[in-house]
N, C-alpha and C positions, 0 to 999 in steps of 0.2 A: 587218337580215336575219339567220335563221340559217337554216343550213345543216345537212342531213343526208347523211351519205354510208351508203351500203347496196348490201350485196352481194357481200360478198367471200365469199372462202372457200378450199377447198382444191380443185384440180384439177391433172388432170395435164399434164404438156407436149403441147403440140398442142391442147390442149384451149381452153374457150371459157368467159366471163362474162362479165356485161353488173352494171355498175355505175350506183349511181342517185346523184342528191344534189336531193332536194328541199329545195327554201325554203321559208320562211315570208315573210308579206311581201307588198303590193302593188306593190313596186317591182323584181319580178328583170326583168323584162323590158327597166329600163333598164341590168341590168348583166350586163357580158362575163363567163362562167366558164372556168375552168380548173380541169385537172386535174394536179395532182402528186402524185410518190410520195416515198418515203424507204425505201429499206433499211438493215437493222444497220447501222453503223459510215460510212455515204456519206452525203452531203446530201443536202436534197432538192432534187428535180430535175424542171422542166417536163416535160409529158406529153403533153396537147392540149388544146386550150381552141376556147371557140365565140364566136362575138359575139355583141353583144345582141338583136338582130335574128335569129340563126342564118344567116345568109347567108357568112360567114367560119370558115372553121375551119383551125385549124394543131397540126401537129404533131410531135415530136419526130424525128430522124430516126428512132431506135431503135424504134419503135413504126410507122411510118409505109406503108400498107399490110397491116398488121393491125391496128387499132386505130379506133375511128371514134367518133367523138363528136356529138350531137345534142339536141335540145334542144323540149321541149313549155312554152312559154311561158304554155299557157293551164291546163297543172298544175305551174307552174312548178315543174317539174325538165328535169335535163339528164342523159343517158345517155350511160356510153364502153362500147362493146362494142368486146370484148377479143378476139382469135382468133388461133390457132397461138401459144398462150402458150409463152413459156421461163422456166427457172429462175430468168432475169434480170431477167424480170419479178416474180418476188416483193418484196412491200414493202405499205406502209402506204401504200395510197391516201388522197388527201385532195382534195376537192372545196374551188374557192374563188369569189369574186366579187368583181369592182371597178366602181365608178361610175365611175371618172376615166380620160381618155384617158393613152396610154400602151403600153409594152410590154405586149401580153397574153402574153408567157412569161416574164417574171420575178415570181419570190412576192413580191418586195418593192412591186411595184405593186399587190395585194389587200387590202381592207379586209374580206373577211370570209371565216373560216376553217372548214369541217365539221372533226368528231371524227376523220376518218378510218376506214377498213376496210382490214381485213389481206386479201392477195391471196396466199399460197401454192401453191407450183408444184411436184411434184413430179417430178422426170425418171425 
């Protein structure tokens, strides 16, 4: 499976983006995605992710109530829209997917990784 992430860019606080990560691949359907980020100098760090089915979705507290995540299995991509963004949400989004049961917020349980998209927020 690869993975595309798309959609970032610059926006101001308060403001809104919707991020994509299509697959390649006849098998996203059997696998859970998530989304993580990375700013300068921090790890990366869980975001929200959806199951495979889209029926579960979890997410970080930090994010949580503005941020929502979703998922079109039949153009296998999945969508995080973003809203009432902060500065602290700027970072390197990165789109991921795992076939194996497991934690769906930890990166270390994903076997496939997008390029990432840069998210800039200015206050």
């Amino acid at each position: 499976v690869q993975l595309q992430a798309s959609g970032g860019g610059l926006v101001q606080a308060g403001g809104s983006l919707r991020l994509s990560c299509a697959a390649s691949g006849r098998t996203f359907s059997s696998k859970d995605v998530g989304w993580f980020r990375q700013a300068p100098g921090k790890e990366r760090e869980f975001v929200a992710a959806i199951s495979r089915s889209g029926d579960v979705t979890y997410y970080a507290d930090s994010v949580k109530g503005r941020f929502a995540i979703n998922r079109d299995n039949a153009k296998n991509t999945v969508y995080l829209q973003m809203s009432s963004l902060k500065p602290d949400d700027a970072a390197v989004y990165y789109c991921a997917a795992k076939t194996i049961l497991g934690s769906i917020t930890t990166s270390i349980e994903y076997d496939y990784w997008g390029q990432g998209t840069l998210v800039t927020v200015s206050s």
